[in-house]
Backbone as a ProteinNet text record, in pm:
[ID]
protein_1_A
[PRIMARY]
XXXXXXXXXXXXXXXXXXXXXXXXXXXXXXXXXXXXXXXXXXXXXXXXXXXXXXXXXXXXXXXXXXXXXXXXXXX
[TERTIARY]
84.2	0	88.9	70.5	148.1	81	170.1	125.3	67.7	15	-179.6	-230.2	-229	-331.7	-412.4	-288.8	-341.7	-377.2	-359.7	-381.9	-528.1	-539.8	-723	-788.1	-772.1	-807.2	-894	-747.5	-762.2	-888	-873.1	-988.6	-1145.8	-1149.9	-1318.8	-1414.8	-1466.4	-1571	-1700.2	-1764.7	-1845.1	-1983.2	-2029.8	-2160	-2279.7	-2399.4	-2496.7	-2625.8	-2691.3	-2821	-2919.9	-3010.2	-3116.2	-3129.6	-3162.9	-3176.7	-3033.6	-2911.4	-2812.6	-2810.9	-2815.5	-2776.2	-2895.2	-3025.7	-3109.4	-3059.6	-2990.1	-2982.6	-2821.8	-2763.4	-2636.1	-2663.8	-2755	-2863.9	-2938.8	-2916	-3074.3	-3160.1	-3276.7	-3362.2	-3406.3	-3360	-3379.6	-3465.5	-3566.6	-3593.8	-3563	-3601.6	-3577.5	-3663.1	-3774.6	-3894.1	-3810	-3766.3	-3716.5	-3609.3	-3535.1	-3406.5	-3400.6	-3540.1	-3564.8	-3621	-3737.9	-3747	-3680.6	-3564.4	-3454.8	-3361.1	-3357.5	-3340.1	-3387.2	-3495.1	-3611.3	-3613	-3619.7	-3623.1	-3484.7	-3398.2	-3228.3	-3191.3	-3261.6	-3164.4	-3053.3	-3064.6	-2968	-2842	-2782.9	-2666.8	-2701.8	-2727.6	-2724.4	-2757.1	-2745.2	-2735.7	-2849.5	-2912.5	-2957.6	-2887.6	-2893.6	-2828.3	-2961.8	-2998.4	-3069.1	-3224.7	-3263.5	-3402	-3336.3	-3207	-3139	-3097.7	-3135.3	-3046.4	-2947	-2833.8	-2718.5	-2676.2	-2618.5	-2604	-2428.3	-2335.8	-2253.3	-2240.4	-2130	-2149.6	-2088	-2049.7	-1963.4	-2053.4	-2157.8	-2277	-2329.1	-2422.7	-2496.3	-2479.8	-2376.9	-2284.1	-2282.4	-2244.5	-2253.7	-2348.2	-2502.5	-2606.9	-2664.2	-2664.5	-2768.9	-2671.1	-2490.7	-2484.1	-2404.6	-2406.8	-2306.6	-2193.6	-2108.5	-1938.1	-1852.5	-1898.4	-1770.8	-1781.9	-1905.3	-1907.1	-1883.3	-1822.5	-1825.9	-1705.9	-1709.4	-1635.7	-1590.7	-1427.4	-1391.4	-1266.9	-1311.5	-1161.6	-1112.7	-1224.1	-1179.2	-1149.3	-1160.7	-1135.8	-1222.8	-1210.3	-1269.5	-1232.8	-1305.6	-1239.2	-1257.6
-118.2	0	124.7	240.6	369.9	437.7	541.4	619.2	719.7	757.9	799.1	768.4	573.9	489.5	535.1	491.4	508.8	677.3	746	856	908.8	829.5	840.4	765.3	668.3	560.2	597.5	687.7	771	897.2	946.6	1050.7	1025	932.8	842.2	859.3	908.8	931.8	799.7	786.9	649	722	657.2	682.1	590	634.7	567.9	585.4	446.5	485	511.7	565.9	568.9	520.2	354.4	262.6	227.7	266.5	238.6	342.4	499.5	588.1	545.1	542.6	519.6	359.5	271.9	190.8	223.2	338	426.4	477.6	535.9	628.3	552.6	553.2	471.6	583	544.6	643.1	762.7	743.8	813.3	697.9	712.3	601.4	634.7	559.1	580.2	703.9	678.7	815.3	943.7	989	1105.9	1163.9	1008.9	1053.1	1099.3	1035.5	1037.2	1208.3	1239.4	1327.6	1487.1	1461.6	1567.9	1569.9	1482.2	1451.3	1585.4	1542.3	1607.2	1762.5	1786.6	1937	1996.2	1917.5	2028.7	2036	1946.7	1947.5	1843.5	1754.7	1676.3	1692.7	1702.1	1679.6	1586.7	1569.5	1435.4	1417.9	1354.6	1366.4	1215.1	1246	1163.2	1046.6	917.3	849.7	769.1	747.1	707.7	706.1	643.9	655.1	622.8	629.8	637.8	773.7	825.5	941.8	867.7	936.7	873.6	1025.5	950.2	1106.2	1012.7	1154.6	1107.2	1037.9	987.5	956.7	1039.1	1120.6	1247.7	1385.4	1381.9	1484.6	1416.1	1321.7	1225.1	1309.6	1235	1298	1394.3	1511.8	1630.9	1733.9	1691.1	1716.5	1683.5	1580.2	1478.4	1524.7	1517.4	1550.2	1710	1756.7	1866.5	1876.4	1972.1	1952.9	1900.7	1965.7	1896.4	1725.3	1662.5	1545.1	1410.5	1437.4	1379.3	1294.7	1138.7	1079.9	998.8	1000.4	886.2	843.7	740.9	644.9	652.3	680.1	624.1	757.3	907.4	1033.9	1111.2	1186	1315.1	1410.3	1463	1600.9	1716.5
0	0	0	-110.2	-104.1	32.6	35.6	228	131.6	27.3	-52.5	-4.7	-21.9	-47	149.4	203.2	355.1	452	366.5	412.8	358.8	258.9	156.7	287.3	333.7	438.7	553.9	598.1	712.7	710.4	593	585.4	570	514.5	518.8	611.6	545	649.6	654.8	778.5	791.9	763.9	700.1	602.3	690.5	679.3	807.7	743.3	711	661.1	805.2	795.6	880.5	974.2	943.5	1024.4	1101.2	1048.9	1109.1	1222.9	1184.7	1252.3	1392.1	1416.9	1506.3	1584.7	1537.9	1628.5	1689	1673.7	1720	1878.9	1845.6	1923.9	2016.3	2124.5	2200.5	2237.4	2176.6	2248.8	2090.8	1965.7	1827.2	1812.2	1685.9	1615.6	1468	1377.3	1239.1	1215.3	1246.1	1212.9	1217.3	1353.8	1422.9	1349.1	1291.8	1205.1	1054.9	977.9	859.5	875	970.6	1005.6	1029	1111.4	1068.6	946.4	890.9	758.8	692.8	666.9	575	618.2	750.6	800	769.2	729.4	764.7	905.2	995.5	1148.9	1142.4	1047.6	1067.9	889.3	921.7	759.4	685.1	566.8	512.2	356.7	263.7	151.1	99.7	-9.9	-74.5	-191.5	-173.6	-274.8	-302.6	-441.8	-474.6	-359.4	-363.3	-203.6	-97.2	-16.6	78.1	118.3	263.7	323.5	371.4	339.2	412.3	493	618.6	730.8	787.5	736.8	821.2	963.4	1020	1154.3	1227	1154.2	1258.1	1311.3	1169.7	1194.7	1271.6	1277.3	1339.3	1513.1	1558.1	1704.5	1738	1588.5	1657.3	1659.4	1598.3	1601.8	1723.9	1758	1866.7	2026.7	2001.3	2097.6	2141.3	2026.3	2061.9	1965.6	1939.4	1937.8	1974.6	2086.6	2215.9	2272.4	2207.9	2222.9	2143.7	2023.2	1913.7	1940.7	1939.7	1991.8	1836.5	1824.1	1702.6	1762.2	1702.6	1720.2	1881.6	1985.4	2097	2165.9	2117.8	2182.2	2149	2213.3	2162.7	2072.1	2035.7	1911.9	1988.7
[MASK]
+++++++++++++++++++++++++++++++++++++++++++++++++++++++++++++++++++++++++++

């Protein structure tokens, strides 16, 4: 692997359909999520009939900035 290949790697962001992002969440359901979806409270982009919502928005919508946890820390 070129140190590109792994630095493209590193930047990826984790992609979350609906149903993924609500079982993230205890206490969201799919409704609530499809829901801010649709209003602009939550980030998220359409692929074909899928919202896909980052998992970094996801976090820092639901919990804040200062709470957005990856890879085991905080940001």
């Amino acid at each position: 692997m070129y140190k590109e290949d792994s630095i493209m790697e590193n930047n990826k962001r984790r992609m979350l359909t609906i149903g993924e992002a609500a079982r993230l969440i205890e206490g969201i359901t799919e409704y609530r999520i499809r829901q801010m979806c649709k209003t602009g409270q939550l980030p998220c982009f359409k692929a074909g009939n899928k919202f896909l919502i980052s998992e970094e928005a996801l976090y820092e919508t639901v919990f804040g900035k200062s709470s957005v946890v990856i890879g085991g820390g905080k940001m």
